[in-house]
C-alpha positions as CSV (number, residue, x, y, z in Angstrom):
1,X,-4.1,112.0,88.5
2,X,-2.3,112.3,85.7
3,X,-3.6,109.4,83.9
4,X,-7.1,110.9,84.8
5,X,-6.4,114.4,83.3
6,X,-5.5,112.7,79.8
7,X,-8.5,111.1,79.5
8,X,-10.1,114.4,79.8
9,X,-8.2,116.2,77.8
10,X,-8.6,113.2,75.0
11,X,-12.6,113.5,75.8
12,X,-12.8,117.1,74.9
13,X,-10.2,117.2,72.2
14,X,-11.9,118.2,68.8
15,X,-14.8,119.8,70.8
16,X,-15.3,122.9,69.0
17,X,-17.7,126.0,70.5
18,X,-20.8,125.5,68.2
19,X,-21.1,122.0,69.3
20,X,-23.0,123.4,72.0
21,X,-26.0,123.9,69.8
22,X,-27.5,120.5,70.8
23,X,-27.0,121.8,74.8
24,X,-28.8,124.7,73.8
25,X,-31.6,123.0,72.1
26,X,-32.0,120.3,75.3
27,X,-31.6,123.3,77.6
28,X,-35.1,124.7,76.2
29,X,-36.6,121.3,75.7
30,X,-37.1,121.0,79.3
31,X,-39.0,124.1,79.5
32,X,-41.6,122.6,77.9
33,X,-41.3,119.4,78.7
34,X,-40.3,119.0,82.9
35,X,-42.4,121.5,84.3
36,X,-45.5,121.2,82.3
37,X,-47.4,119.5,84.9
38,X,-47.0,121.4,87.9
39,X,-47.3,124.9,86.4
40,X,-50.6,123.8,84.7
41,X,-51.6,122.4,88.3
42,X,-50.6,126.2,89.5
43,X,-52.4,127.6,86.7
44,X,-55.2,125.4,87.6
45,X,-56.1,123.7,84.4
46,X,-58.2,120.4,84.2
47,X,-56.0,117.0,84.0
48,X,-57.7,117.0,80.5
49,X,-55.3,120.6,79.3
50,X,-52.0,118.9,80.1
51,X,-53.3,115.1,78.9
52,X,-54.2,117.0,75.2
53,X,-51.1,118.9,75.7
54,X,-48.8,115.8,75.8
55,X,-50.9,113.7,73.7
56,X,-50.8,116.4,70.9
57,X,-46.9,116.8,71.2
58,X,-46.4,112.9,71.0
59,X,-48.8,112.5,68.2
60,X,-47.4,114.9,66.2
61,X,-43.8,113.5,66.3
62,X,-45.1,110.2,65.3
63,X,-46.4,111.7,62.4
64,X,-43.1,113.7,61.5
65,X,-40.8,110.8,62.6
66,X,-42.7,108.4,60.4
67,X,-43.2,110.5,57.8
68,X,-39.4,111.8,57.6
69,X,-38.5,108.4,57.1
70,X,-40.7,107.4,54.5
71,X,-39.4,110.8,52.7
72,X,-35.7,109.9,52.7
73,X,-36.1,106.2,52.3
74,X,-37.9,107.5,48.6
75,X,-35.0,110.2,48.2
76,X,-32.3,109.1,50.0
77,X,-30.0,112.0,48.9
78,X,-32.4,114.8,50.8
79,X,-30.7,116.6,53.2
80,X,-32.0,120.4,53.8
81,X,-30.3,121.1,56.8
82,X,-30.6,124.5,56.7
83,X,-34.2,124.9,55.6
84,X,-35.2,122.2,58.1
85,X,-33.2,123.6,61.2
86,X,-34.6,127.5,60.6
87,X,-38.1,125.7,60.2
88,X,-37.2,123.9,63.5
89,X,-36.2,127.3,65.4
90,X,-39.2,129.1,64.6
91,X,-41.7,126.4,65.5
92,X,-40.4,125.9,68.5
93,X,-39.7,129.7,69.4
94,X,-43.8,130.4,68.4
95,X,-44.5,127.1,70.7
96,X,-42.5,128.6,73.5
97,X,-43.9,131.5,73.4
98,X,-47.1,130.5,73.7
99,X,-46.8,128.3,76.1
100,X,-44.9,131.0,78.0
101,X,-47.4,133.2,77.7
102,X,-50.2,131.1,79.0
103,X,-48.6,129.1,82.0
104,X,-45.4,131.7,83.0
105,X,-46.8,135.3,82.7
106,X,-50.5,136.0,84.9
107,X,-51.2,139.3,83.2
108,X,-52.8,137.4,80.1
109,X,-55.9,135.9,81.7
110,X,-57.4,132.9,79.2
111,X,-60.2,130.7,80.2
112,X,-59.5,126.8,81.0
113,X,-61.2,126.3,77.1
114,X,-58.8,128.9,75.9
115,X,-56.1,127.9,77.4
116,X,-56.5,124.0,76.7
117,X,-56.7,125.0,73.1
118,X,-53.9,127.4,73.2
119,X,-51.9,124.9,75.0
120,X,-52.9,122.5,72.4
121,X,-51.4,124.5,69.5
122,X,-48.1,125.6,71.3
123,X,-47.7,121.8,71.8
124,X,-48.4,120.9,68.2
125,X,-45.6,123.9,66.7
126,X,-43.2,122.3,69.8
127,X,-43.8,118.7,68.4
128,X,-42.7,119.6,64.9
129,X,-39.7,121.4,65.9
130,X,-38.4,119.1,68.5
131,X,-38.7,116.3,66.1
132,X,-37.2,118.4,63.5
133,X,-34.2,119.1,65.6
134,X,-33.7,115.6,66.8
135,X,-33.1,114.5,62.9
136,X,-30.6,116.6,62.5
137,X,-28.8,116.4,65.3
138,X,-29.3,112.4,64.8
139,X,-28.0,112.7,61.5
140,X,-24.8,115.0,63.2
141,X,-24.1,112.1,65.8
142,X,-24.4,109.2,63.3
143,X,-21.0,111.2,61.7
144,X,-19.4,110.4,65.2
145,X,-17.9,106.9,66.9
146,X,-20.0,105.4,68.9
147,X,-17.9,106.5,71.9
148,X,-17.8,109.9,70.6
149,X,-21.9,110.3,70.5
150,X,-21.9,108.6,73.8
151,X,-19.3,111.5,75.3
152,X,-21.3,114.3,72.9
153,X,-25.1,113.5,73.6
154,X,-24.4,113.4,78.2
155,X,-21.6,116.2,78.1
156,X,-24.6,118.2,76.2
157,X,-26.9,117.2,78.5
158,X,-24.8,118.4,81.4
159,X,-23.7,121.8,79.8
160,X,-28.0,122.1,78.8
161,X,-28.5,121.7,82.3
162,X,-26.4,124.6,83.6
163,X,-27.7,126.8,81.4
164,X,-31.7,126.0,82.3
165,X,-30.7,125.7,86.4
166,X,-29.8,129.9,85.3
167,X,-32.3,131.2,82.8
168,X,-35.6,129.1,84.6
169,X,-35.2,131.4,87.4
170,X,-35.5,134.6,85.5
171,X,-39.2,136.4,84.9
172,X,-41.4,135.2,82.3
173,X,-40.5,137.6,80.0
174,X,-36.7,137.0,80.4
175,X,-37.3,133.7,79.6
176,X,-39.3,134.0,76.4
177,X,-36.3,136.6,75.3
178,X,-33.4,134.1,76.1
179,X,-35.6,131.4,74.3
180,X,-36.1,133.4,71.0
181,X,-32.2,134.6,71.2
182,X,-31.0,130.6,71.8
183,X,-33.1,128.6,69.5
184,X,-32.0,131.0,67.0
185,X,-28.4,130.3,67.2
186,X,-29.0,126.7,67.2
187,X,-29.5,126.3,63.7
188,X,-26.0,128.0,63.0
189,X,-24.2,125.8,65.3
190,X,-25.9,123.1,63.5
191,X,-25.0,124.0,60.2
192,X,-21.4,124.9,61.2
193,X,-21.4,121.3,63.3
194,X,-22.7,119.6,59.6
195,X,-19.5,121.5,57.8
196,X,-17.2,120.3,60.1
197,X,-18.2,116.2,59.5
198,X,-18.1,114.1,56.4
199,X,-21.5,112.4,55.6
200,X,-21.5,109.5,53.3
201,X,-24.8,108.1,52.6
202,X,-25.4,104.3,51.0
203,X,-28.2,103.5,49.1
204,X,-30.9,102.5,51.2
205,X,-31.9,99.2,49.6
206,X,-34.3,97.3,51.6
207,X,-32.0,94.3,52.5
208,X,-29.6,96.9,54.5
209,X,-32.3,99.2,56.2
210,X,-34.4,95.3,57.6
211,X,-30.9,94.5,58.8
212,X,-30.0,97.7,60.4
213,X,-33.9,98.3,61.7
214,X,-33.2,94.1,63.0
215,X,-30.4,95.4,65.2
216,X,-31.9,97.9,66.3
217,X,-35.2,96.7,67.4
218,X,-34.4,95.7,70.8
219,X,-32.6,99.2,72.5
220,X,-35.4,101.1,70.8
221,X,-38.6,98.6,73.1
222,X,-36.8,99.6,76.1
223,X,-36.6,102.9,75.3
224,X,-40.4,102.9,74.6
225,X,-40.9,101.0,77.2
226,X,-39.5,103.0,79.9
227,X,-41.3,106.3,78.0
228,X,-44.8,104.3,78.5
229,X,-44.0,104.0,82.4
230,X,-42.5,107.1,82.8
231,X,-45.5,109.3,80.7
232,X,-47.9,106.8,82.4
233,X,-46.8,107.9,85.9
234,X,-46.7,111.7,85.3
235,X,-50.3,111.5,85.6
236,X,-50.9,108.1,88.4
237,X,-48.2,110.5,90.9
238,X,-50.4,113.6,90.7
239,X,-47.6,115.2,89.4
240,X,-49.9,118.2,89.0
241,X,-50.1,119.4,92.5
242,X,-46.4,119.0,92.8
243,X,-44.7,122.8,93.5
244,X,-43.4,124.0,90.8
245,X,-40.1,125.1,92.3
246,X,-39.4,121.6,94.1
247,X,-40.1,119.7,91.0
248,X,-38.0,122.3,88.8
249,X,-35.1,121.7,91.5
250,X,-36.0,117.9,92.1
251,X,-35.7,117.1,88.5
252,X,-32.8,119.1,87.5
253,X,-30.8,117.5,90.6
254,X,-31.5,114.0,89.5
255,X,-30.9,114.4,86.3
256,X,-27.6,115.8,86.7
257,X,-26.5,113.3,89.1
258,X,-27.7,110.0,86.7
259,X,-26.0,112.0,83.5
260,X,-22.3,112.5,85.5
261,X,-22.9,109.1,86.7
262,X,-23.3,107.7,83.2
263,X,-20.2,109.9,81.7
264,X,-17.6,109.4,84.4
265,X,-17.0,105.7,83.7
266,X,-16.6,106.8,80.0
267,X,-14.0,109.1,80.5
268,X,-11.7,107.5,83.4
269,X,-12.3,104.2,82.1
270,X,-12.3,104.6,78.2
271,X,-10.8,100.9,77.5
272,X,-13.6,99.2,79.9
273,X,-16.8,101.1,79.7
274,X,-19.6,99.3,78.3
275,X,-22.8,101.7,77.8
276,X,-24.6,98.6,77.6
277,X,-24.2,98.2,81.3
278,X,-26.1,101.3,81.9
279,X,-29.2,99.4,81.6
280,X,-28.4,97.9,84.9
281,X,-28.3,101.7,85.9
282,X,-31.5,102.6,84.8
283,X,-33.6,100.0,85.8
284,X,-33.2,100.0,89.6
285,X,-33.2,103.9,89.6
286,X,-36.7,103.4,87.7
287,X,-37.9,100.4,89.9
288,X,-37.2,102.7,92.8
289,X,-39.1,104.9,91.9
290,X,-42.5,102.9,91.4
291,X,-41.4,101.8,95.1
292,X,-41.5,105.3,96.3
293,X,-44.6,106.3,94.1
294,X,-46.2,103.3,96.3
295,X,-45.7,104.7,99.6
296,X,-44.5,108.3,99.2
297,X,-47.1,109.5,96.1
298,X,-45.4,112.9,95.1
299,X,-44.0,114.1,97.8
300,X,-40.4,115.1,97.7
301,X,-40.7,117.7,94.6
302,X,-41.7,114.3,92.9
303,X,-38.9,112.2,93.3
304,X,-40.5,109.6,92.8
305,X,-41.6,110.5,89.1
306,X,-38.1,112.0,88.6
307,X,-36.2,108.5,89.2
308,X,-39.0,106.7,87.2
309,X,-37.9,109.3,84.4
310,X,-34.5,108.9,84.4
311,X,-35.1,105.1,83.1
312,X,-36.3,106.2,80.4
313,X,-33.3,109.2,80.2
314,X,-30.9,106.7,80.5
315,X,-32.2,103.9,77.8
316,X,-32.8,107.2,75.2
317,X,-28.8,108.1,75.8
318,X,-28.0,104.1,75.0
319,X,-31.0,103.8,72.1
320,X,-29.7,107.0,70.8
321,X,-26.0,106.6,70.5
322,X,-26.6,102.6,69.1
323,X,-28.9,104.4,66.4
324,X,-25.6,106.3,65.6
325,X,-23.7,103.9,65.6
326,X,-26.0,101.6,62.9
327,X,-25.7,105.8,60.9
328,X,-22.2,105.7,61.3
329,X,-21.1,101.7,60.4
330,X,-24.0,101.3,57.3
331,X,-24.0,104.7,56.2
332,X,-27.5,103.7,55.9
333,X,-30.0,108.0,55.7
334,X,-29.8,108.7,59.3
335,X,-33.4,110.5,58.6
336,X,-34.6,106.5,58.1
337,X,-33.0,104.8,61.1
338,X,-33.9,107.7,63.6
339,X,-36.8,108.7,62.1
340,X,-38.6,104.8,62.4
341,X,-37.2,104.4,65.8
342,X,-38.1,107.6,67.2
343,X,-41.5,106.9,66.1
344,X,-42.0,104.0,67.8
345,X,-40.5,105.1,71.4
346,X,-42.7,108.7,70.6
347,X,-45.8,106.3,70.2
348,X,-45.1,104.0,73.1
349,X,-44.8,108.1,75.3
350,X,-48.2,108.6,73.6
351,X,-49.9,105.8,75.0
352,X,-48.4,106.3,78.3
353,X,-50.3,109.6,78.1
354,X,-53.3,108.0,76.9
355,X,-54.0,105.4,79.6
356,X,-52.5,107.6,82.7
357,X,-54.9,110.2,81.9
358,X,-57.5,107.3,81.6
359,X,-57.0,105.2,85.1
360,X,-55.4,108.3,86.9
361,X,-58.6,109.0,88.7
362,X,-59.3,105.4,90.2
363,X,-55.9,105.5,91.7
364,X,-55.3,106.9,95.1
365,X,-52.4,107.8,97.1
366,X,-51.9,104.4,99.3
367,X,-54.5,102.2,97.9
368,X,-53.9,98.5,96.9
369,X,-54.5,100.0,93.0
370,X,-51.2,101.8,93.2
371,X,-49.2,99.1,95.1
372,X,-50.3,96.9,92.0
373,X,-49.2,98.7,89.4
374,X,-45.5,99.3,91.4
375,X,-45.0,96.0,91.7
376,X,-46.0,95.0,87.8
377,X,-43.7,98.1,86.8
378,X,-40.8,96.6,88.7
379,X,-41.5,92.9,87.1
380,X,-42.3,94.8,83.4
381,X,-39.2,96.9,83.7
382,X,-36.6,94.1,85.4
383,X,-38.4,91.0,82.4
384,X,-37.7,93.6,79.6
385,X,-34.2,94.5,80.9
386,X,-33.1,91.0,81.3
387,X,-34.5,90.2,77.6
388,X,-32.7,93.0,75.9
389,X,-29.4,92.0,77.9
390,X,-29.3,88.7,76.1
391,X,-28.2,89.6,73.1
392,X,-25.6,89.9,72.6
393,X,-24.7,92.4,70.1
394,X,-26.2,94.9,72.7
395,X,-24.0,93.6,75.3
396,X,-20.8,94.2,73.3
397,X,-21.3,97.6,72.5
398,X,-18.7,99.9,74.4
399,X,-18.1,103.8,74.2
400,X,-14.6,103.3,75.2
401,X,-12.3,101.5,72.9
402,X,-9.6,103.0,70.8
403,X,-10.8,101.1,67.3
404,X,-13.6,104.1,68.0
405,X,-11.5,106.6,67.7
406,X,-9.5,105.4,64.8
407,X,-13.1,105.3,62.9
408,X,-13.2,108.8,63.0
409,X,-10.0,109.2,61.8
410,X,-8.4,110.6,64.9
411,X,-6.5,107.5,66.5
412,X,-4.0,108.8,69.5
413,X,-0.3,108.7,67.9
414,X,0.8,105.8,70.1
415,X,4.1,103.4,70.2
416,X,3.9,100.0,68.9
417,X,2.1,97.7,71.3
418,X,2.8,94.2,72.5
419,X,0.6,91.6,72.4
420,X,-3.2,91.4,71.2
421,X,-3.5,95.3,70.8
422,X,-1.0,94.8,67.7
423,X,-3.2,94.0,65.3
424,X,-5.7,96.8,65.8
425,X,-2.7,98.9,65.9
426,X,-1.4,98.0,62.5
427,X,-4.9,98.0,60.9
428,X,-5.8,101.4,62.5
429,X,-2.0,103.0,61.6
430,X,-2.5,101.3,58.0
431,X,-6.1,103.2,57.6
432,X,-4.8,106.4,58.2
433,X,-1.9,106.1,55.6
434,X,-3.9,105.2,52.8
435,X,-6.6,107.6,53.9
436,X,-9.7,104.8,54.6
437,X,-13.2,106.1,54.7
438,X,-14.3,104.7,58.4
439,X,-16.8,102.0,56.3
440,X,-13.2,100.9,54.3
441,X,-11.2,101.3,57.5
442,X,-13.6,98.5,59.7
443,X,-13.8,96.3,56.1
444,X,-9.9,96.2,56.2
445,X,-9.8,95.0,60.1
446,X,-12.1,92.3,58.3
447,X,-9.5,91.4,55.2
448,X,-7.3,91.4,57.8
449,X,-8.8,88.7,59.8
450,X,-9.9,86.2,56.4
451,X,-13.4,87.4,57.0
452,X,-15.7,86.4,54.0
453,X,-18.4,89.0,52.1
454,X,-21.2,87.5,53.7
455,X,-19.8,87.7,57.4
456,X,-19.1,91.3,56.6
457,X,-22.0,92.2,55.1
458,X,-24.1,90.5,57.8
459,X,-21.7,92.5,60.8
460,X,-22.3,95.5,58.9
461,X,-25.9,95.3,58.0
462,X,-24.8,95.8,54.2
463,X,-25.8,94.2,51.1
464,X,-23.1,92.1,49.5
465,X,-22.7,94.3,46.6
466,X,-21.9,97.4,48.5
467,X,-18.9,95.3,50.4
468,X,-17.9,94.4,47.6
469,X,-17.5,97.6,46.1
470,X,-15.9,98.7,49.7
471,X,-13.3,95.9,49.4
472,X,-12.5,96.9,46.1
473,X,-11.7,100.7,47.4
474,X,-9.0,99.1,49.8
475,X,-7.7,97.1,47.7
476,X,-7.0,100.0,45.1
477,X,-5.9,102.3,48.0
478,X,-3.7,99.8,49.5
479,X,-2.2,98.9,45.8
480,X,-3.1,95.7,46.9
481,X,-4.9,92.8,45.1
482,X,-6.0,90.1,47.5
483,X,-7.2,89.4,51.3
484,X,-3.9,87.7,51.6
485,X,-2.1,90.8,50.5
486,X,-3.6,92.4,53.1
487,X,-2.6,89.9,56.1
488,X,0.6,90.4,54.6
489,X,1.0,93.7,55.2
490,X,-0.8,93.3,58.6
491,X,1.6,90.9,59.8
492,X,4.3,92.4,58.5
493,X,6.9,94.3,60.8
494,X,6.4,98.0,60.4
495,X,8.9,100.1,59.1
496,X,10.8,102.2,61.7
């Protein structure tokens, strides 16, 4: 139990109160987002209001995505946190509200042409904001380890959760009131999160950015992927006539249980965990659900649709934190990497919409149509899966080792190791006394090893130049002049 206890207690270390911002943002993302459908079926608007509704909100964060990234890549010194997070905050309280008004509070009576439109609208303000506000906190998370955004992004997701299971209850008005109070703190936290993290940004040449997109290319299709089937089904499961309670309580309960599954292993295990694995996590959960849309449609709350979205939950999490990671190693504009790659899975969510809304009315509850598409979901899902798996830079990423940790500059104080853990010790131990940047801390575990320029610069996703310029940093802080200097001083015994 002990043992158990320090892990947690290392896992929450360096936590600090206005982290909580993200939770707060995620907490009123899923007012807009998970019960969309079934209060517009209790509202009794047309599958065509919540098809324009999502299809406007995906649209629109294509077009910010994409063109956030084409901004920075031109001016890769742009930041605007501030002015950007505010702008963020009061889109998305106006989208709220509207969307409040029109679905939550049945004293404003609209028609189903007023409402669609009004609907429309609130979802356009929402998909500005929420894009917004997943740049910067992408750009906060590629500041962390790769273990560290793994452990930040599902511990916010839990805390977010807790706080919507207790406001989503409360009346209408309540909830607009708690909305405009929350998303108006989140830019703070933001800020004050941004203050406490060093950013160092490289020059996005185009040699570094096709590298680092090149690595990236295969978490982010099975992200969009799982967003196709998972927007796709919203509409094929009838989600509409779902009750709006069950689905709210169905949906909540899933997602809590997949997000404690996915951290636990993190924190008890933090020398074994590889989030890679979760994959295998998400695609039975999501091939069970196709199974159960089969022969159970929605009943349940919509279980069924609830599984089937916590795929596509569970490959974001692992999409997301590897997209830090790239941030984080290449020091590459974290508006560029996120920005392209949340395009694409937004787009591949967008044409979910698109052709559910399209086919949803030639599929029935039991038919052969709907066994079909189960069964080549299952195949599409488990053939995508497998071919992400086999590369292997995905398979060796892990959100538990201790070189993590020493990349962010806060390594555990630990007694000299035996064996093969020696090396990372000395390297990590040596970083921190000559006060390495995380970039020159993982190029001197490279010296260290007689890695060449290229190697490094390929592992890295860097141009040559810029490693060069990195080894010459540790070679000046180390008051060292040569790779074999520093296997010297590796393999040196330290001093007591």
């Amino acid at each position: 139990m002990g043992s158990i206890a320090s892990h947690i207690r290392d896992s929450i270390k360096g936590t600090k109160p206005f982290h909580i911002g993200f939770a707060l943002y995620l907490a009123f993302s899923f007012s807009y987002l998970h019960d969309v459908m079934p209060l517009m079926g209790e509202a009794h608007l047309s599958g065509f209001a919540p098809a324009s509704y999502l299809g406007v909100f995906f649209a629109v964060k294509v077009l910010v995505f994409a063109g956030c990234a084409v901004l920075v890549y031109r001016n890769p010194r742009f930041t605007a946190t501030s002015t950007l997070s505010i702008c963020a905050a009061l889109l998305l309280v106006i989208g709220i509200a509207l969307s409040t008004i029109i679905l939550r509070m049945s004293g404003f009576s609209f028609g189903p042409s007023e409402s669609t439109l009004l609907l429309a609208i609130a979802a356009c303000l929402l998909g500005v904001g929420d894009a917004l506000m997943l740049l910067l906190w992408g750009r906060f998370c590629g500041t962390l380890s790769l273990r560290a955004a793994y452990l930040f992004v599902l511990s916010s997701y839990i805390v977010s959760l807790l706080f919507y299971a207790l406001f989503v209850e409360l009346p209408p008005l309540a909830i607009l009131v708690i909305a405009i109070v929350g998303i108006a703190v989140v830019p703070i936290m933001l800020k004050k999160s941004m203050d406490a993290r060093t950013v160092e940004t490289a020059d996005a040449d185009r040699p570094s950015l096709r590298k680092a997109l090149g690595s990236l290319w295969r978490p982010v299709f099975i992200t969009a992927t799982f967003a196709f089937m998972s927007n796709l089904t919203l509409f094929v499961s009838g989600q509409q006539s779902v009750n709006v309670d069950e689905a709210r309580l169905t949906s909540t309960i899933v997602t809590l249980l997949v997000v404690i599954a996915m951290i636990l292993p993190a924190i008890l295990f933090p020398r074994r965990v590889n989030i890679a694995i979760a994959y295998r996590i998400a695609l039975p959960i999501a091939a069970g659900g196709f199974l159960l849309l089969a022969f159970f449609w929605n009943s349940g709350g919509g279980v069924a649709n609830s599984m089937v979205a916590m795929g596509w939950l569970i490959s974001d999490v692992i999409s997301w934190c590897i997209i830090a990671n790239v941030v984080h190693q290449t020091k590459l504009p974290a508006f560029v990497l996120y920005g392209a790659s949340e395009a694409a899975i937004a787009l591949a969510s967008l044409l979910g919409v698109a052709i559910g809304y399209t086919f949803s009315g030639f599929i029935e509850t039991g038919g052969v149509a709907i066994m079909a598409l189960a069964l080549v979901a299952v195949y599409l899902l488990s053939t995508v899966v497998l071919f992400v798996l086999k590369d292997r830079s995905i398979a060796d990423y892990s959100a538990g080792t201790a070189g993590d940790d020493a990349k962010t500059g806060k390594a555990l104080e630990l007694t000299m190791p035996n064996g093969d853990d020696r090396f990372e010790w000395r390297c990590r131990n040596l970083a921190e006394q000559a006060q390495l940047t995380p970039r020159e801390s993982d190029i001197l575990a490279c010296l260290a090893q007689g890695r060449s320029t290229q190697y490094m610069a390929e592992k890295f996703t860097l141009s040559e130049n810029t490693v060069k310029s990195h080894v010459r940093n540790v070679y000046q802080k180390l008051g060292v002049h040569s790779k074999q200097d520093v296997i010297d001083i590796i393999n040196e015994d330290p001093k007591p």
